[in-house]
C-alpha positions in Angstrom: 211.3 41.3 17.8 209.0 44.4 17.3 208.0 46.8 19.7 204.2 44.9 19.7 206.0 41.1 20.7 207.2 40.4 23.9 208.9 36.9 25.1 207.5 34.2 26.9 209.3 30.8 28.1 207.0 28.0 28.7 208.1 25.0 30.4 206.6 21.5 29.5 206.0 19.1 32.0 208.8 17.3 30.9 210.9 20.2 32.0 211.7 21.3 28.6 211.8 25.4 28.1 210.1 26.5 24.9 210.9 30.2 23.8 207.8 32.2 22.5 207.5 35.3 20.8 203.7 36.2 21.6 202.0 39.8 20.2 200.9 41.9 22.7 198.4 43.8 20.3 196.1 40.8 20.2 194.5 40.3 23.5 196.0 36.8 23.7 196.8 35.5 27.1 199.4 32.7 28.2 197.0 29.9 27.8 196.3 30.5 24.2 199.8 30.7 23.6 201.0 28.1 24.8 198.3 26.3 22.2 199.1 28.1 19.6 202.9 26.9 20.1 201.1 23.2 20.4 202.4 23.2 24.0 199.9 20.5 26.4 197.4 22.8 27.7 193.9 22.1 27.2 192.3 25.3 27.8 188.6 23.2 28.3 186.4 26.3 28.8 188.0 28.4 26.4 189.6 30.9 29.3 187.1 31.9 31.3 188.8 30.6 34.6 186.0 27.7 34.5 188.5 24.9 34.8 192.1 24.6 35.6 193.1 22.9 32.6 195.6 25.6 31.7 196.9 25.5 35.7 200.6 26.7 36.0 203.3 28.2 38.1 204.7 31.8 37.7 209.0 31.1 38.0 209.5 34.8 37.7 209.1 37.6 39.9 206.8 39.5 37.5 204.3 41.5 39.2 200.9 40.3 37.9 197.2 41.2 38.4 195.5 39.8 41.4 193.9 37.0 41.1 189.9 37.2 40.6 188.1 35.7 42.7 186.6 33.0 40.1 190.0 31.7 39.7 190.6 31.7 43.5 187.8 29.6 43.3 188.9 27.1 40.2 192.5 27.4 42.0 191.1 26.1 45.4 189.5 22.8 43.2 193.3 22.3 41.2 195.7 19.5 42.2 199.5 20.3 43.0 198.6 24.1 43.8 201.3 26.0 45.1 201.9 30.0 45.8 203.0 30.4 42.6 199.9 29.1 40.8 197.6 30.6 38.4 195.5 29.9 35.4 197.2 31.0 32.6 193.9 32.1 30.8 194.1 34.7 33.1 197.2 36.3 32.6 197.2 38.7 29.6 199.6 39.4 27.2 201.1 42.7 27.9 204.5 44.6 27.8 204.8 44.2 31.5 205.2 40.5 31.6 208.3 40.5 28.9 210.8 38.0 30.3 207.7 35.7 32.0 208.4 32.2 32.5 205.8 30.0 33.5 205.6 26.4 34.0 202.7 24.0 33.4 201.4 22.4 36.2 201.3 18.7 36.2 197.6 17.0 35.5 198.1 13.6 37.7 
């Protein structure tokens, strides 16, 4: 790993953990990740926190930007929210979220 990849683990929703690698010198975010690694998440409006097709739960205890309030909004409309949810459109790929596991929300 170079000093421009952090890691990732995505959870499926069949509660398998998938181990990325993702640059952080791309301006990617966990939602296109996870596509790019052919993981289930949709990602309908191409991440601009107009749906919550990429909806999913932060397992770690990384601190995070706030949420804004258009996916407050798209959050409030999502099934199976919990205090842990976000979009994952919406968190970037940076050095502060090495280590970030996230698991995707279920869509029924």
């Amino acid at each position: 790993m170079d000093d421009n990849t952090i890691q990732l683990t995505i959870i499926d929703r069949e509660d398998v953990e998938h181990s990325i690698e993702a640059p952080t010198d791309m301006n990617f975010n966990v939602m296109e990740i996870a596509k790019a690694s052919d993981l289930p998440v949709e990602g309908t409006c191409g991440g601009m926190a107009l749906c919550a097709s990429c909806h999913c739960y932060v397992m770690t205890d990384h601190q995070l930007t706030d949420p804004t309030e258009d996916e407050e909004d798209m959050l409030d409309q999502a099934f199976f929210v919990e205090e842990n949810s976000r979009l994952g459109c919406q968190i970037k790929i940076s050095k502060t979220i090495d280590g970030l596991v996230v698991k995707l929300a279920p869509v029924d």
